[in-house]
C-alpha positions in Angstrom: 0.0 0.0 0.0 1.4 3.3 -1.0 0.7 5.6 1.6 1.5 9.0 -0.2 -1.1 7.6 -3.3 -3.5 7.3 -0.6 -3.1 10.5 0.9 -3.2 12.3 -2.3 -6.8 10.6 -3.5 -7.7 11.5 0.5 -6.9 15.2 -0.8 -7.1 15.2 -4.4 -9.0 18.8 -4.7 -6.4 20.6 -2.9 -3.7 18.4 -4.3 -5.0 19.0 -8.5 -5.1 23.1 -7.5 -1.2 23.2 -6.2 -0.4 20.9 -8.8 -1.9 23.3 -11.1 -0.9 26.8 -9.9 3.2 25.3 -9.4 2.9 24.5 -13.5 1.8 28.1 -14.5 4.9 29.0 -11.7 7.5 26.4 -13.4 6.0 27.5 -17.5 7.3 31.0 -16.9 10.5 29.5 -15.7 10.4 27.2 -18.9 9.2 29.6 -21.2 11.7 32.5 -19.8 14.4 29.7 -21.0 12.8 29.4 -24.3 13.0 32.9 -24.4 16.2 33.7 -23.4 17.0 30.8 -25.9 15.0 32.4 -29.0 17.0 35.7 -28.3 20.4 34.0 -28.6 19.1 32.5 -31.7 17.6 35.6 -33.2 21.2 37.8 -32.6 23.2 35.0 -34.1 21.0 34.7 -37.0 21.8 37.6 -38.0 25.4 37.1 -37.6 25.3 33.9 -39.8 22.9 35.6 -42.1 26.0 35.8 -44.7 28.2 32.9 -43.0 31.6 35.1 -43.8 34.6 34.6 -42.3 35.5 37.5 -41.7 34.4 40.6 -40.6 35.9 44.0 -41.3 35.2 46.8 -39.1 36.2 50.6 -37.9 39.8 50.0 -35.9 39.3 49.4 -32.2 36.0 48.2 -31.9 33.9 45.5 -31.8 31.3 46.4 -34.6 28.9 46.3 -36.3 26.5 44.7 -33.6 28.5 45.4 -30.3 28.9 48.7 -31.0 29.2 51.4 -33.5 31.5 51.1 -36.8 31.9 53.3 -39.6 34.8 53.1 -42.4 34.7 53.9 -46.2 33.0 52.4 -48.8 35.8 51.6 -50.9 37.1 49.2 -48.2 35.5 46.5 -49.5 37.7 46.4 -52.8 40.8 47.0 -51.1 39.8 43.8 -49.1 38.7 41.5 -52.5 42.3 42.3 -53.2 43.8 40.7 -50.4 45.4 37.1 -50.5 43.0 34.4 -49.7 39.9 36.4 -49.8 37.5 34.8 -52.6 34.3 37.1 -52.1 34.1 40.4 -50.0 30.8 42.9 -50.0 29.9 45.6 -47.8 26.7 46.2 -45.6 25.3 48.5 -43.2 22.9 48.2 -40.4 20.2 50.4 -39.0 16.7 50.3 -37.5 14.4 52.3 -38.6 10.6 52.8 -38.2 7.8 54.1 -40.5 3.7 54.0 -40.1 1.9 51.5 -42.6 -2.4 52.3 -42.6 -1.7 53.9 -39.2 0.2 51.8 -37.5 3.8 52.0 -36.7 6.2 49.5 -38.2 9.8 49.4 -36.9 12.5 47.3 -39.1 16.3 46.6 -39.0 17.6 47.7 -42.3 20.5 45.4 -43.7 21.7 47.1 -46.7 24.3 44.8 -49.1 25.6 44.9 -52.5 23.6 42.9 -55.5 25.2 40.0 -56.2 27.8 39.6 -53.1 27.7 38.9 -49.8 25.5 40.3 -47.0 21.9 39.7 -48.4 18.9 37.1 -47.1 19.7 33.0 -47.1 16.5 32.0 -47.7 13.2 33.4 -49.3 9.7 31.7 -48.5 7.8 34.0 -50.9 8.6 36.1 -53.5 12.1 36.8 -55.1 15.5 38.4 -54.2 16.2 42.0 -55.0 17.1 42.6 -58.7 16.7 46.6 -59.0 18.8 48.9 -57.7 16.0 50.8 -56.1 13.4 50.7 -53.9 12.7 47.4 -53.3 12.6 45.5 -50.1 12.5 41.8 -48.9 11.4 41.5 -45.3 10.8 39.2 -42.8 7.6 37.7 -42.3 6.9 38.9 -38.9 6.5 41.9 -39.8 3.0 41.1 -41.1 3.6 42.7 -44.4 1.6 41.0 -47.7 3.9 40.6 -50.7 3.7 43.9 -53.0 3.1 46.2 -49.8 4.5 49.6 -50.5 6.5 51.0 -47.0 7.3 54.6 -46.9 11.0 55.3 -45.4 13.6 58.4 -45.2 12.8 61.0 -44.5 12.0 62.1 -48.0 9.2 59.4 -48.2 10.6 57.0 -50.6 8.7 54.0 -51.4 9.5 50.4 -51.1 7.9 47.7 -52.9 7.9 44.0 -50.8 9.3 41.6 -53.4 10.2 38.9 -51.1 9.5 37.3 -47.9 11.9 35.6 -45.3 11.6 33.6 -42.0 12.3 33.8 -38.4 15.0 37.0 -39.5 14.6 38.8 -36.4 16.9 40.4 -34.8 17.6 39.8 -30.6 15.1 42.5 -30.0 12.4 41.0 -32.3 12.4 43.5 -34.6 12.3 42.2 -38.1 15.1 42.3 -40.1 14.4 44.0 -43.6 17.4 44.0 -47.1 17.6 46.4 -49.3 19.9 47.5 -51.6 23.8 49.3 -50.1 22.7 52.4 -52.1 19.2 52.6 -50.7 20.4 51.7 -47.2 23.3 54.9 -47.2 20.3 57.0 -49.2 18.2 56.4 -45.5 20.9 56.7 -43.2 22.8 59.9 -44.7 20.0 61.8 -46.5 18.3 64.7 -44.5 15.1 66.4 -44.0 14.4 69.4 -46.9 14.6 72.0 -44.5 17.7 71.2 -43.0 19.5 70.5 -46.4 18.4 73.9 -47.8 19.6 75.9 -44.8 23.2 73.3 -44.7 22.8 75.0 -48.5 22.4 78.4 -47.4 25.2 78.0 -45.2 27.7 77.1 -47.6 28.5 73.6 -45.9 29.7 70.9 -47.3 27.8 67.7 -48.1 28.7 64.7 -46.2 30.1 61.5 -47.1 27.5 59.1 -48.0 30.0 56.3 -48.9 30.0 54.8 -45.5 29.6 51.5 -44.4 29.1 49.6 -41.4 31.2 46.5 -42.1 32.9 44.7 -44.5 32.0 40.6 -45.0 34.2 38.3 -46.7 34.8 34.8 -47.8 38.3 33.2 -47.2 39.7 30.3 -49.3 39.6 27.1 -47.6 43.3 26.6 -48.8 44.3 29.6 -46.7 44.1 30.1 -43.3 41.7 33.1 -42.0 44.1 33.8 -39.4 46.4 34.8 -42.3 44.1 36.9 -44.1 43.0 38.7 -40.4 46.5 39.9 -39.9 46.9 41.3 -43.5 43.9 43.3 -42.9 44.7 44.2 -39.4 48.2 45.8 -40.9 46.1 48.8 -41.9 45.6 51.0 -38.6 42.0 51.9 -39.5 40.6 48.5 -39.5 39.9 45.6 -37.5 39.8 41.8 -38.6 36.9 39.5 -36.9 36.4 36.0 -37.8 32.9 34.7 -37.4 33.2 32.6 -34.0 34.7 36.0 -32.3 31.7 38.0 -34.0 29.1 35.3 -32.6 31.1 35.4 -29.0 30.8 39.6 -29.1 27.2 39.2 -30.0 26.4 36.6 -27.0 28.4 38.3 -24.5 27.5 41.9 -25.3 24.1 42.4 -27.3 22.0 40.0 -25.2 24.3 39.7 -22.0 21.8 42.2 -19.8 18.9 40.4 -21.1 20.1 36.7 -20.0 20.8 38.3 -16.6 17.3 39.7 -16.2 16.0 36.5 -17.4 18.1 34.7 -14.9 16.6 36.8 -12.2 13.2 36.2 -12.6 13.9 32.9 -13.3 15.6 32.7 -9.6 12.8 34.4 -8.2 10.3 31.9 -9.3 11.9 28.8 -8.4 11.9 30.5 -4.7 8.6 31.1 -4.4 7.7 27.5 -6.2 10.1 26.4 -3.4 8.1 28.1 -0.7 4.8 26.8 -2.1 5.6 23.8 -2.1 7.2 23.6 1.3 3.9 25.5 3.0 1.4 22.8 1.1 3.8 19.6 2.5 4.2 21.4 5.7 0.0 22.2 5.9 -0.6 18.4 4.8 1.8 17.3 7.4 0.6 19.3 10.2 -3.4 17.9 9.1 -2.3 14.3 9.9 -0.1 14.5 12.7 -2.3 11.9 14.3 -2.3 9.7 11.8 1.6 9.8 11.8 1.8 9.2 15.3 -1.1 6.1 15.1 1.6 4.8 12.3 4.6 5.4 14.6 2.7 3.9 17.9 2.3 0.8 15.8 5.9 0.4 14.9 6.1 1.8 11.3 10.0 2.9 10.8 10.9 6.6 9.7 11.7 6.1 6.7 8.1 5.3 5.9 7.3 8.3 7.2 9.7 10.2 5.4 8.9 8.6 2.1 5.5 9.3 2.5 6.1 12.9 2.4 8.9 13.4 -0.2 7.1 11.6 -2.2 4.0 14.0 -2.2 6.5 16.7 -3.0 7.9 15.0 -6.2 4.6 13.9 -7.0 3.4 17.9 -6.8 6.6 18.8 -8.7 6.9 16.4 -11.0 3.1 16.7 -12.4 3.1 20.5 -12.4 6.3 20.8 -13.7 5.3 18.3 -16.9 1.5 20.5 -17.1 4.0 23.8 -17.4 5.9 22.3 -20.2 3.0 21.0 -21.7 1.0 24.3 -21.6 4.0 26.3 -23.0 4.5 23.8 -25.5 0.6 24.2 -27.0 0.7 28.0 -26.8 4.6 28.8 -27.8 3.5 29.7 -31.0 1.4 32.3 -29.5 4.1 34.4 -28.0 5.3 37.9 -29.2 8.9 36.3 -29.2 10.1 33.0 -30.3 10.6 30.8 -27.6 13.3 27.8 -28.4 13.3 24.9 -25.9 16.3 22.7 -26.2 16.3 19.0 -24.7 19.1 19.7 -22.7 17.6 23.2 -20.7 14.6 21.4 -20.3 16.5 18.1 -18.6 18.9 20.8 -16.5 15.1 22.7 -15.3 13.6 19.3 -14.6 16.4 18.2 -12.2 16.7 21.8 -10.4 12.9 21.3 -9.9 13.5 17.6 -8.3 16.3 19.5 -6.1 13.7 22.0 -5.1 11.2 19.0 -3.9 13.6 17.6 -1.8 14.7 20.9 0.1 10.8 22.1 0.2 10.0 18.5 1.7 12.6 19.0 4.5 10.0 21.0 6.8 7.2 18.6 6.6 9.7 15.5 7.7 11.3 17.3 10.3 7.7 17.9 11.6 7.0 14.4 11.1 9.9 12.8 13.0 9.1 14.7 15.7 5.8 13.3 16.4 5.3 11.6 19.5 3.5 8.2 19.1 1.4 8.8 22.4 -0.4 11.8 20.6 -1.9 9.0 18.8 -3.9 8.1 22.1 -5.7 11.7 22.7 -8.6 12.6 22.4 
């Protein structure tokens, strides 16, 4: 006879409500993971958008996703000329937002060259870019209906959507919009009419629209990237990245704050599933003290005892932690963000909440041991 089984069926209401309100506790945890795990995705897919293997940026920094890089246009044929390097294109990189039938639309703007490296992988509507001019593929996230016109710049330039992409967001789930490297410097560079015609008025001299956030290039397999890197990095004004230091920048910097606020919460939950638990064993406990004592008087060992209670715990942790991952599961796809759950976070989350069981169940058995057996003859 399993006395915990028992117990439970004896107090199955209260017992299916805890169960309950500890899995909507432990899917926030799970679905903060997923989270934190669709983030990390999102940044890196962006990264390994144009699987270079290298990245030129602006000397001294870590651009163009850690922080800010700017260097000349022309870099990029000074970098196709460099030993080893078999393809090389330029891109730039800038949110912007814009109103669509009234309501606001915010995109990151990747602009790249036709035909080289830095545009989308993979369309799943539409076609790639082939004018030189306002047209636009985006991500479809963004809601947008092949064909859609978008107004941008300041000027009020229209794009056309011509193609359609997938889960191209970037860690802040903004979607992630290419256009061409011309159209891109037009946005970022061009100004407002009224500030151009007084800069006019002024006499001042037009700024540099040839600027680029970074440079991406291909290496040879037969050469070493670490080669090429250091013939780049001999001119002062730029910096060499390969791709798995661009993808370490990116995790460490961009979404670093955003793990660590995740982690929080996630710390704070598990508490307070902790202390739920621990008040229901311990309130269960205290409800059949007599019965304990009746078990002890008649020369039931304390292990029994024990196992009786831990195993209410587990049971309450196990079952809500499997309804959490079941109800975040069937409404995942429902979330503003993509939420990724890997076997391996789910496995680590399923043991912490086993741990958690076994410290909650610690006050209940310590209530339990200490049971005299002659209570069992009062009253």
């Amino acid at each position: 006879m399993n006395l915990a089984f028992r117990d439970i069926r004896h107090n199955l209401l209260r017992f299916v409500l805890t169960c309950f309100g500890l899995s909507l506790l432990l899917g926030i945890v799970i679905t903060m993971t997923g989270i934190y795990r669709g983030a990390l995705d999102d940044a890196l897919r962006l990264v390994r958008a144009t699987n270079p293997d290298l990245w030129i940026v602006e000397a001294s920094t870590n651009g163009p996703f850690a922080e800010s890089s700017r260097i000349s246009g022309d870099t990029r044929e000074m970098v196709a000329r460099v030993y080893g390097v078999e393809r090389a294109g330029a891109v730039t990189y800038q949110p912007v937002q814009t109103e669509i039938r009234g309501k606001a639309l915010r995109l990151f703007v990747v602009g790249f060259e036709l035909g080289r490296l830095g545009g989308p992988r993979k369309l799943v509507a539409g076609r790639q870019l082939l004018r030189s001019h306002y047209e636009i593929v985006v991500d479809g996230s963004a809601g947008l209906a092949l064909g859609t016109e978008i107004p941008l710049g300041t000027h009020g330039h229209t794009f056309t959507v011509v193609g359609l992409t997938r889960d191209e967001v970037t860690s802040g789930g903004d979607p992630v919009a290419y256009m061409t490297l011309l159209d891109a410097q037009q946005l970022q560079f061009e100004r407002a009419p009224p500030i151009a015609r007084r800069e006019s008025a002024r006499g001042g001299a037009a700024a540099a629209t040839n600027i680029v956030n970074a440079v991406v290039a291909r290496v040879s397999p037969y050469v070493p990237v670490a080669d090429v890197a250091a013939s780049v990095a001999r001119w002062k004004h730029l910096s060499a990245l390969t791709q798995a230091q661009q993808e370490a920048l990116v995790s460490k910097f961009v979404i670093e704050r955003q793990r660590k606020q995740l982690g929080m919460f996630m710390v704070l939950l598990v508490i307070v599933s902790a202390v739920i638990i621990a008040l229901i064993i311990y309130s269960l406990t205290m409800d059949k003290l007599r019965s304990i004592a009746t078990l002890k008087l008649v020369g039931a060992p304390d292990r029994t005892i024990i196992g009786l209670i831990v195993q209410q715990a587990l049971s309450m942790g196990v079952v809500g932690f499997l309804i959490g991952l079941a109800l975040v599961m069937a409404f995942r796809g429902y979330f503003p963000r993509r939420v990724i759950l890997l076997p391996d976070d789910v496995a680590v989350l399923f043991a912490i909440v086993i741990v958690v069981c076994l410290a909650a169940s610690s006050l209940g058995v310590r209530a339990a041991v200490k049971v005299d057996p002659s209570k069992a003859l009062v009253g």
